[in-house]
C-alpha positions as CSV (number, residue, x, y, z in Angstrom):
1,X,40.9,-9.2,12.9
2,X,39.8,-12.7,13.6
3,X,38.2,-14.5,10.7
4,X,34.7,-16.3,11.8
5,X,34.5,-19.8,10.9
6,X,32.7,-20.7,7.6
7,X,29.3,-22.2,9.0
8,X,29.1,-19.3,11.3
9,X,29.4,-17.3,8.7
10,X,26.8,-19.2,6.3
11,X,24.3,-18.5,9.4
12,X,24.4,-15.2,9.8
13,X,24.3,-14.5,6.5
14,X,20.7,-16.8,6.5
15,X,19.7,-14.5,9.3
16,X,20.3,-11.9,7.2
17,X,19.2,-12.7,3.8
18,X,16.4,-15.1,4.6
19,X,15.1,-14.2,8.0
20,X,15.7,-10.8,8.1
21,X,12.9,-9.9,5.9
22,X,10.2,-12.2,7.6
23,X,10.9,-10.8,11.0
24,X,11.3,-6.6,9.4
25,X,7.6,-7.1,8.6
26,X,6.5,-8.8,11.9
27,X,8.6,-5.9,13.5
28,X,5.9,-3.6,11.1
29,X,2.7,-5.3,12.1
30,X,3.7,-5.4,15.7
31,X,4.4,-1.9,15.4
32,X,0.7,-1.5,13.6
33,X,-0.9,-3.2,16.1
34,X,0.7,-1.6,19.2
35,X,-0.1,1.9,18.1
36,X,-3.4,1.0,18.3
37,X,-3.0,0.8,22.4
38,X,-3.5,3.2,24.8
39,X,-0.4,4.2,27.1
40,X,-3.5,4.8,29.9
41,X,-5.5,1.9,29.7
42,X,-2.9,-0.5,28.2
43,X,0.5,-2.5,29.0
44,X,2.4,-4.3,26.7
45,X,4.0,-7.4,28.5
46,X,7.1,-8.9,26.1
47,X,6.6,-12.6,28.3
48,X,10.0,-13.9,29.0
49,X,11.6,-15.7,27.0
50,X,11.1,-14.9,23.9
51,X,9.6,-11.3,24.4
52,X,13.7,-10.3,25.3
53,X,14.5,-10.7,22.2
54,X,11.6,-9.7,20.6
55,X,11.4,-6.0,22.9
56,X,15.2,-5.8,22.0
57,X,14.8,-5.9,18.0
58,X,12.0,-3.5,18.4
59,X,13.4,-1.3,20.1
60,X,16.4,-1.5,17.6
61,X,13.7,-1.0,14.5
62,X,11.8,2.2,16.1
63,X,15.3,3.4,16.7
64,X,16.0,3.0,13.1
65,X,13.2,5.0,12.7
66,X,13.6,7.8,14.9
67,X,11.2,6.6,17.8
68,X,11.4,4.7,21.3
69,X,10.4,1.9,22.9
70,X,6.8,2.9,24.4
71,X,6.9,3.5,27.8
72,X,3.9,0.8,28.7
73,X,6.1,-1.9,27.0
74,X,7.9,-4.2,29.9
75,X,9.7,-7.3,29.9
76,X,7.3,-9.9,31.7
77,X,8.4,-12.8,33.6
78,X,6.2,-15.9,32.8
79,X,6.2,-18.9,31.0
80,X,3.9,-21.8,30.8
81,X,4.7,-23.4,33.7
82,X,4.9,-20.2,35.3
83,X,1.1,-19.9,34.4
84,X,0.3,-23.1,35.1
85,X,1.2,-22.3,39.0
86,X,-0.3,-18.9,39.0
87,X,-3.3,-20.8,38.5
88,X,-3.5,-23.6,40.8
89,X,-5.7,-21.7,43.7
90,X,-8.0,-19.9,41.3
91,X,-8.2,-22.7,39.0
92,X,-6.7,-25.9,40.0
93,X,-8.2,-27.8,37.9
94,X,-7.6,-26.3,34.5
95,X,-4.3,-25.8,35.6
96,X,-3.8,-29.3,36.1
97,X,-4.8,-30.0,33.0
98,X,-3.0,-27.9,31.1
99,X,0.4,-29.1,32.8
100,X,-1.0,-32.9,31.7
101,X,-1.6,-31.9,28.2
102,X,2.0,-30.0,28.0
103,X,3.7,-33.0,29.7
104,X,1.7,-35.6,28.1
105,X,4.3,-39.0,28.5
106,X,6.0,-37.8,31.5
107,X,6.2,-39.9,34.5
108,X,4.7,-38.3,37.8
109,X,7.9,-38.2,39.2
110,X,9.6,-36.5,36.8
111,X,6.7,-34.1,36.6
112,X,7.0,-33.1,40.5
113,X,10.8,-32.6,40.7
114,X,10.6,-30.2,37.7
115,X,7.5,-28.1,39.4
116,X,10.0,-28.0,42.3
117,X,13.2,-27.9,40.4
118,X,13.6,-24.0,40.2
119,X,13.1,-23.4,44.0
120,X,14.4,-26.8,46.0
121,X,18.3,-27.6,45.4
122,X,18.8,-30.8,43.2
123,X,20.3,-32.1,45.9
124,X,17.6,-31.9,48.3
125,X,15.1,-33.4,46.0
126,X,16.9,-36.3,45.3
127,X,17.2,-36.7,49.6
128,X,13.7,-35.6,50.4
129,X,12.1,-37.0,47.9
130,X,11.6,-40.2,47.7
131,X,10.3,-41.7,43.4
132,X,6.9,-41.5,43.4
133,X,4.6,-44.4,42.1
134,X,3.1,-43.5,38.9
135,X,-0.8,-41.7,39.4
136,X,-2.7,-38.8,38.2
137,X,-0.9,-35.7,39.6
138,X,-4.5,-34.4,40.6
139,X,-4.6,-37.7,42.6
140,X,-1.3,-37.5,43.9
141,X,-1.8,-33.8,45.2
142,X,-4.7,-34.2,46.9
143,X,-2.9,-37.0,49.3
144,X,-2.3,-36.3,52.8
145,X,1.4,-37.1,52.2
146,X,4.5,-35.3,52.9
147,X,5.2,-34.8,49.4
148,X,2.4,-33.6,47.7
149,X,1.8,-31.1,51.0
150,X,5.2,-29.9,49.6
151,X,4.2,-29.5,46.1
152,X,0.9,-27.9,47.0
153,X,2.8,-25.6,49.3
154,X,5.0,-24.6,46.8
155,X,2.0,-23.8,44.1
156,X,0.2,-21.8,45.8
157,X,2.9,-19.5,47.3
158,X,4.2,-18.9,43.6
159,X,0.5,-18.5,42.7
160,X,0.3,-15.6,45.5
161,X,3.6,-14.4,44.3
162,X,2.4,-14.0,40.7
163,X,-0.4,-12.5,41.6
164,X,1.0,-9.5,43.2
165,X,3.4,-9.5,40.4
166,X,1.1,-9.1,38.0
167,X,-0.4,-6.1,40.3
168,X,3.0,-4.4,40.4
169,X,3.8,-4.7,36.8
170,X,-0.4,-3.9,35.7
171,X,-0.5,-1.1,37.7
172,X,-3.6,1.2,37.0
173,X,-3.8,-0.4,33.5
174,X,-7.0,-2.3,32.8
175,X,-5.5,-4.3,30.2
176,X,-3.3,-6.5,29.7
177,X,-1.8,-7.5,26.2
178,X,1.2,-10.4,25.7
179,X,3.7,-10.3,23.0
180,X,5.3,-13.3,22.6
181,X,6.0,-15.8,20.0
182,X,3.0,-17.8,20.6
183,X,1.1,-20.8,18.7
184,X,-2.0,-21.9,21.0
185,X,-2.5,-19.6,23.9
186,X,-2.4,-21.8,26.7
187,X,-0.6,-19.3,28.7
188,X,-3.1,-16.6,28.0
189,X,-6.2,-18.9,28.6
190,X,-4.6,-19.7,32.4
191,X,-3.5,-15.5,33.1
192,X,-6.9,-14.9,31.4
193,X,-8.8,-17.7,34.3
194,X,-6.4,-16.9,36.7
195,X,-7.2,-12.7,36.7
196,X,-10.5,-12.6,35.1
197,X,-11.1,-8.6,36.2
198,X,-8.8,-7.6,34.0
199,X,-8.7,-7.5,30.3
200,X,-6.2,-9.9,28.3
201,X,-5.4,-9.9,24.7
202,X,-2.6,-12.2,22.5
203,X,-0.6,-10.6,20.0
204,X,1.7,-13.0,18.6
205,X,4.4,-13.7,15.6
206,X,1.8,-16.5,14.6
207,X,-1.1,-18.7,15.9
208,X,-1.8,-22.5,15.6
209,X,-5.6,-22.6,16.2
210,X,-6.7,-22.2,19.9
211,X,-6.1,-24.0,23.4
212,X,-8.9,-26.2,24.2
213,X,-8.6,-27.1,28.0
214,X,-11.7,-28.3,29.9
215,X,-13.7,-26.8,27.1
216,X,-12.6,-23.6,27.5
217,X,-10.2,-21.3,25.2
218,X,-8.7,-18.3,24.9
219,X,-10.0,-15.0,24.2
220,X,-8.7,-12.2,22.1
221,X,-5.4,-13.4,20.5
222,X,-4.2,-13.0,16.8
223,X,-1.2,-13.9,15.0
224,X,0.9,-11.5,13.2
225,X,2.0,-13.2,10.1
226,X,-0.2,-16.0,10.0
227,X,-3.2,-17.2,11.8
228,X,-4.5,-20.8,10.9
229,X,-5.0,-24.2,13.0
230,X,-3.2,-25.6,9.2
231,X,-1.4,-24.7,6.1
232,X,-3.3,-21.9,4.9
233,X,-2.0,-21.9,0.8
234,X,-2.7,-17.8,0.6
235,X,-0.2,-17.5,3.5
236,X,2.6,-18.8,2.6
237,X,4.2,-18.2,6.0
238,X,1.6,-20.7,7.5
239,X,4.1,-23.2,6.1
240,X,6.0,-22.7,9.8
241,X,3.4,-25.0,11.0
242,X,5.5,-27.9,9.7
243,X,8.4,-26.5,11.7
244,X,7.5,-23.8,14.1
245,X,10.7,-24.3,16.2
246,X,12.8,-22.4,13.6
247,X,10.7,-19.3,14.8
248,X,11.0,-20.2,18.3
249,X,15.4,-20.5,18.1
250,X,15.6,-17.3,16.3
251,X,13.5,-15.2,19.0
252,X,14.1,-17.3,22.2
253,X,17.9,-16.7,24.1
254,X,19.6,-19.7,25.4
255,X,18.9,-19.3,29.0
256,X,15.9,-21.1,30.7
257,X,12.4,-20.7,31.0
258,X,10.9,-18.6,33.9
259,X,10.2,-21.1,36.6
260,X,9.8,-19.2,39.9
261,X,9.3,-15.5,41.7
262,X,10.4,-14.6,44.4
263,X,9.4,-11.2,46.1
264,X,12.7,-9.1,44.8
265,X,11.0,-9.9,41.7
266,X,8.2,-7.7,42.6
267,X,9.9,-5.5,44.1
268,X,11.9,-4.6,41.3
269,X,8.3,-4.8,39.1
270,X,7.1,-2.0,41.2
271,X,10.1,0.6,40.5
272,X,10.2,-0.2,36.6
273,X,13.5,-2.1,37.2
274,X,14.5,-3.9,34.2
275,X,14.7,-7.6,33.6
276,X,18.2,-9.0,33.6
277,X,19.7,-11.9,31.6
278,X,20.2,-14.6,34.1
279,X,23.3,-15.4,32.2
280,X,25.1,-14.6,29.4
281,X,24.3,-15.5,25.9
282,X,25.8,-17.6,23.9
283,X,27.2,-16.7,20.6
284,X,23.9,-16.9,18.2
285,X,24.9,-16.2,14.8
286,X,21.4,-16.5,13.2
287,X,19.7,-14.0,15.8
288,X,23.0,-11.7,14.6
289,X,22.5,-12.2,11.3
290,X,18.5,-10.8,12.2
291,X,20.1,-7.9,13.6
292,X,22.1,-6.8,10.7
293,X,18.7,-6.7,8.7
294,X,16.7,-4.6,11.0
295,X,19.5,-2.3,11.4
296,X,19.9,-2.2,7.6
297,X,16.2,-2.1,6.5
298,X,14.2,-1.0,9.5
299,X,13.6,2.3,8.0
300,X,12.6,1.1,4.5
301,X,8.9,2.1,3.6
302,X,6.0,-0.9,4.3
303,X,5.8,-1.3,0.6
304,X,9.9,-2.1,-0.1
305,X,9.5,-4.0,3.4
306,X,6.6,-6.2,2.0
307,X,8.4,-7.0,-1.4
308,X,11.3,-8.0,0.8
309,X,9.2,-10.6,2.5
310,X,7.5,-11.8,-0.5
311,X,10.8,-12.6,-2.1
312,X,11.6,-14.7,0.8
313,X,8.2,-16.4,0.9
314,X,9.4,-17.6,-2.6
315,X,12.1,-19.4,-1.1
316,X,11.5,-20.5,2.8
317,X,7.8,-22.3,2.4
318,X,9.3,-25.0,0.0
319,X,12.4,-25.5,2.4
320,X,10.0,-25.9,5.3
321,X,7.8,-28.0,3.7
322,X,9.8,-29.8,1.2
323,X,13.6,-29.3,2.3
324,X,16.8,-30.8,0.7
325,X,19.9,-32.0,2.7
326,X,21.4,-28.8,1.7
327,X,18.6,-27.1,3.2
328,X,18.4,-28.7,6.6
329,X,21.9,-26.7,7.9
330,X,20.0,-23.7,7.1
331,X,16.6,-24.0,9.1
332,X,18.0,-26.7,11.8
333,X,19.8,-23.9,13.5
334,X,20.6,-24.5,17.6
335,X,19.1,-27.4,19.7
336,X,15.8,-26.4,21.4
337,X,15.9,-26.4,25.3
338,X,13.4,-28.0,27.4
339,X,11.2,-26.1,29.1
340,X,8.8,-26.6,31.9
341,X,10.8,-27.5,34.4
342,X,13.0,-29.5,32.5
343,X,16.7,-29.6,31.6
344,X,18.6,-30.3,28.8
345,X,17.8,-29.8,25.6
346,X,16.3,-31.9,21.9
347,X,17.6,-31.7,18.5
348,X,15.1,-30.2,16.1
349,X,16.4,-33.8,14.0
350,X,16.8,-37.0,15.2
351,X,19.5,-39.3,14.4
352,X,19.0,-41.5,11.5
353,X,19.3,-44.4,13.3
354,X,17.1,-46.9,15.5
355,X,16.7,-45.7,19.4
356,X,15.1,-48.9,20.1
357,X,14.3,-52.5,19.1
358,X,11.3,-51.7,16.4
359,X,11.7,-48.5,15.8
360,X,12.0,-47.0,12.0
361,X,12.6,-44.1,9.7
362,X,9.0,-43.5,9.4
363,X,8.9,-43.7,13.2
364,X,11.8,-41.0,13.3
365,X,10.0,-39.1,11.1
366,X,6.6,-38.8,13.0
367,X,8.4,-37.9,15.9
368,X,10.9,-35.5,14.8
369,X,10.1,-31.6,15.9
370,X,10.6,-31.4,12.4
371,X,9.0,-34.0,10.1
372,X,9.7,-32.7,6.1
373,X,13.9,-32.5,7.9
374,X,13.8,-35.6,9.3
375,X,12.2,-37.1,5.9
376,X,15.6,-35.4,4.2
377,X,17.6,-37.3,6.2
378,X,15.7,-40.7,6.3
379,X,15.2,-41.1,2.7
380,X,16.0,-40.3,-1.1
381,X,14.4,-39.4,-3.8
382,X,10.7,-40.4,-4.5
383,X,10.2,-41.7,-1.0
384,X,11.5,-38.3,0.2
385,X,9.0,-36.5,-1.5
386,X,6.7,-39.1,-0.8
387,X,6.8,-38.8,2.8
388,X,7.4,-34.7,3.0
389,X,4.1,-34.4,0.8
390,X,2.3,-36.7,3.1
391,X,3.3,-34.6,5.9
392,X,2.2,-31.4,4.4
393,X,-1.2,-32.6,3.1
394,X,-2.0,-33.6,6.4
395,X,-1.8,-29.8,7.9
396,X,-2.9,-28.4,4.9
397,X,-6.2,-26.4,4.7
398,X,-9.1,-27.1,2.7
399,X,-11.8,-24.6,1.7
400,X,-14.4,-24.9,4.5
401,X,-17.9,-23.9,4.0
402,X,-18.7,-21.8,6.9
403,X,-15.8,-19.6,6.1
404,X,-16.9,-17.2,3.7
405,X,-15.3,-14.3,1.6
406,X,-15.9,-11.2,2.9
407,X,-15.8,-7.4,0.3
408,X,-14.6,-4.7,2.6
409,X,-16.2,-1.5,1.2
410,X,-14.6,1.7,1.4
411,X,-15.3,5.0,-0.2
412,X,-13.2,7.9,0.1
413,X,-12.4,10.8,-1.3
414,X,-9.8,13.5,-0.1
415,X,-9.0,12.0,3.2
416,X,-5.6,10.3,3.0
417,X,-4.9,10.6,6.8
418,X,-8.7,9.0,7.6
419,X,-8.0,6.4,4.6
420,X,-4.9,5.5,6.6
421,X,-6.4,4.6,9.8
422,X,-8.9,2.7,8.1
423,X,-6.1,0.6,6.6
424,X,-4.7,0.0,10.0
425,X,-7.8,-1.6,10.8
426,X,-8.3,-3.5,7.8
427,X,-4.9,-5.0,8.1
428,X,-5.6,-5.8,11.6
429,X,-8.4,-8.1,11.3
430,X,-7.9,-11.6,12.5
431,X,-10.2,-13.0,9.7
432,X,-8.4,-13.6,6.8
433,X,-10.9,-14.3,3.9
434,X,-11.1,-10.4,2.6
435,X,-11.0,-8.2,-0.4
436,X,-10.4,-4.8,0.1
437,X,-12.4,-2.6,-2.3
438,X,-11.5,1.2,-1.9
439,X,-13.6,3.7,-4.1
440,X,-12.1,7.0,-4.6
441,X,-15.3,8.6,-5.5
442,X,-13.7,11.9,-7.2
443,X,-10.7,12.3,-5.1
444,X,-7.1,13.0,-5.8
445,X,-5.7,9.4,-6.6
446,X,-2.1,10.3,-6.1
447,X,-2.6,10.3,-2.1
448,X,-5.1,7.3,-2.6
449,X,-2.8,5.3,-4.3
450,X,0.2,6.3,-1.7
451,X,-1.7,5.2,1.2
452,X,-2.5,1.9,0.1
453,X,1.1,1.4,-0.8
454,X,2.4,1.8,2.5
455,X,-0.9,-0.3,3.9
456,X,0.1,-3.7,6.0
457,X,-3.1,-4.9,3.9
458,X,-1.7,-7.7,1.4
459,X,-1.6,-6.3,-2.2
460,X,-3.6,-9.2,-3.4
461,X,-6.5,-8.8,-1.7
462,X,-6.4,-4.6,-2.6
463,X,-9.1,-3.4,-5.4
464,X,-9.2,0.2,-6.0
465,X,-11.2,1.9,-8.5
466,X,-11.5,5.9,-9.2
467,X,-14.3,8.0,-10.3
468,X,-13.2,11.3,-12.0
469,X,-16.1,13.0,-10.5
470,X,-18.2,12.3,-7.3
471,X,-21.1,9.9,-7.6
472,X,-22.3,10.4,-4.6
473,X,-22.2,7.9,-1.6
474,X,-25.1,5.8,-2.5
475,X,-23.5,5.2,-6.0
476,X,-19.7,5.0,-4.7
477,X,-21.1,1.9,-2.4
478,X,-23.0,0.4,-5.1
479,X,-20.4,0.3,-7.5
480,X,-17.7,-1.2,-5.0
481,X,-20.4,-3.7,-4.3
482,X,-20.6,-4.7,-8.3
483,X,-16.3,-4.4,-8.5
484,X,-17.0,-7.3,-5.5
485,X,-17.3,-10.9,-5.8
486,X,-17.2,-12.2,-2.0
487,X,-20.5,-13.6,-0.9
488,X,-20.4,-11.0,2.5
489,X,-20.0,-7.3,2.0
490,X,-19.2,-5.1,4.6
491,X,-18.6,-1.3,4.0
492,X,-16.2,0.5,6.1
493,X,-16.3,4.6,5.9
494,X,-12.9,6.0,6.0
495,X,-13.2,7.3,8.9
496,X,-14.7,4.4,10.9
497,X,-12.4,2.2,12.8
498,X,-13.1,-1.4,13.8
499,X,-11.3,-3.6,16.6
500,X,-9.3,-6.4,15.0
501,X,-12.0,-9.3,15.7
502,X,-15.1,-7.0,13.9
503,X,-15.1,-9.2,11.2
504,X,-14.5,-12.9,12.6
505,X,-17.3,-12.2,15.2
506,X,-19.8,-10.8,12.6
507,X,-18.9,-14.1,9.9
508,X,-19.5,-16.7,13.0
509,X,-22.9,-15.1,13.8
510,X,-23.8,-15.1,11.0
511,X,-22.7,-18.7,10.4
512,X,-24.5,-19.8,13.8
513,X,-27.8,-18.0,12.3
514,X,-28.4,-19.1,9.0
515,X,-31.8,-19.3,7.8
């Protein structure tokens, strides 16, 4: 048997240990939240690249657990930049701007030859092409030139493409709902512009606030594990804003970005043919390590798969935010490819040494993918912490006004199987500020007290309370009310069911309606 090297090692076993966990309860909440679809109505489009992987460790988890992949859950190929040239004749202008914002720095000529890139030979390019003179691309694709005639040629035949893709993949279904890793939802907001008569939704491992392109944004979209535009201190796992790359080399393969259809790919779309790998993987002993978990721990019950997860919250938060040099060969993992169009690939950490005349540590450490690493490297001691603590304050939340605390009321009594579904929906909601208050008004507490243990709703934020004998409904509400101290109250009957953004529509009415 041939013995794997020592760092390979070290890395699985961080995939395994430290990981693992994180990704067994996104695995759980993704499951949660997709049950909650209809196979009719609904497909589930795992977006390429990241949704491979992500499809291929669920599959492996309901396996674990004696299920299947849903049959309305397909591999979809997009990307950004994919989006970005499905909307160019529906939307030209917000596309435009959303390929500016993405590729803020670039020169125009680098910009055009990696919108051509996946379709025009290297080759030819470099013949055809003459470098073009730095302008705004909208300018430069509205000339009567030979080049930008090419570029707009090419946009909108992969924007008519994409649009019968998206036909042959939708089918009948009316809506349409990504999984992917996520962050902003630019990609949504341009499929969501793009094909407004259909319904899109976001459901992602975690969200960074909302795209903002031409003053528009995204609609429904919700992140999985955490959902804040900063450092949300009762999530610990919004600490992966200070390096959200980690969760992108775990989940994304190393082959590249979708960058083009062509019409074998809708072919395929319209007889359920799989997605391929364009190539073969490369030996990713992190992502292996993942694997070991979910096979291991995928059947565990919600309650042993949350303590799991808050013994690694204990850990990976400080080593984010506040890392060591021991812990930067543990979260630094592979380099992260270039997408868009681009080749190559960046190192989550730069060298600690100057690139140019004037540059600097600090410099480095502004720049870096990720800062708190880059800070580990750069400097020692009190300076270290100095500069890491900087970093983190800067993306950390403060309490905000118009963001109250909302009571969720429940009273039940008897109904464990109604109780459950209620706790789906209360885990579910995209606003975060809540206490749970469940009133077993003279109910069995055994199956009460079971059904909130397997609930994806956070232990903390659980009050329960029994009454030995019925008080009646009026009384059961009232006295979960007095066990509250939120400055909203809701109540929530167990068997009422609410869709996952009830409760952040309701608080910003009521914010935008104050007396």
């Amino acid at each position: 048997m041939t013995k794997r090297p020592a760092e390979t090692r070290d890395l699985q076993e961080i995939g395994r240990d430290l990981f693992g966990p994180l990704v067994n309860l996104y695995l759980l909440k993704l499951h949660a939240r997709l049950l909650q679809t209809d196979p009719h109505r609904d497909r589930i489009l795992f977006g390429l690249r990241a949704g491979l992987r992500i499809r291929s460790l669920y599959g492996t988890w309901l396996e674990r657990r004696g299920s299947s992949l849903p049959h309305h859950a397909v591999l979809f190929k997009t990307s950004r930049l994919m989006a970005v040239k499905a909307a160019f004749k529906a939307v030209p202008d917000l596309a435009l701007t959303a390929l500016a914002q993405e590729l803020d720095g670039e020169s125009l000529d680098s910009i055009i030859r990696a919108l051509l890139r996946a379709e025009v030979p290297s080759s030819e390019l470099k013949r055809d092409i003459p470098p073009i003179q730095q302008q705004p691309l909208h300018e430069f694709l509205r000339r009567d030139i030979p080049e930008a005639r090419r570029v707009r040629r090419h946009l909108r035949r992969q924007a008519d493409l994409f649009a019968d893709y998206v036909d042959a993949v939708a089918g009948p279904a009316e809506r349409l709902i990504l999984v992917d890793t996520g962050w902003r939802g630019t990609q949504q907001l341009l499929l969501e512009r793009t094909f407004p008569k259909r319904d899109w939704a976001g459901v992602y491992f975690g969200c960074i606030g909302r795209a903002d392109i031409l003053g528009v944004k995204p609609q429904e979209m919700s992140g999985l594990i955490f959902d804040s535009p900063e450092i949300d201190p009762e999530t610990p796992a919004s600490a992966l804003i200070l390096h959200r790359h980690l969760i992108e080399n775990l989940f994304e393969p190393s082959f590249p970005s979708v960058e083009h259809l062509d019409r074998s790919d809708i072919e395929a779309a319209k007889h359920g043919t799989e997605v391929k790998s364009p190539v073969r993987e490369l030996p990713d002993p992190a992502y292996e390590g993942v694997i070991d978990h979910i096979e291991a721990h995928a059947s565990d019950s919600p309650r042993e798969i949350a303590t799991a997860y808050a013994m690694t919250m204990t850990r990976l938060p400080d080593m984010i935010a506040a890392p060591t040099t021991a812990d930067l060969e543990q979260l630094t993992l592979k380099p992260r490819s270039l997408d868009l169009g681009r080749t190559g690939s960046v190192s989550v950490l730069l060298p600690a040494r100057d690139r140019y005349p004037g540059d600097s540590p600090q410099q480095r450490v502004e720049e870096a993918l990720w800062g708190p690493g880059q800070a580990a490297i750069e400097f020692d001691g009190e300076r270290r912490q100095r500069a890491q603590h900087a970093l983190q304050a800067r993306v950390t939340r403060q309490p905000r006004p118009d963001e109250p605390s909302v009571a969720i009321i429940t009273r039940t009594k008897d109904r464990p199987i109604l109780l459950e579904r209620a706790a789906r929906s209360v885990a579910g909601q995209t606003y975060r500020n809540i206490r749970w208050v469940v009133v077993n008004d003279g109910g069995d507490p055994e199956p009460v007290r079971d059904v909130l243990e397997r609930s994806l709703v956070d232990p903390g934020r659980i009050v329960s309370r029994t009454h030995p004998e019925s008080l009646g409904m009026e009384a059961a509400s009232n006295a979960g009310i007095r066990t509250s101290a939120s400055d909203l109250v809701a109540i929530h009957d167990d068997d009422d069911s609410w869709e996952p953004d009830f409760l952040e529509q309701s608080v910003n009415f009521l914010n935008r309606h104050q007396g």
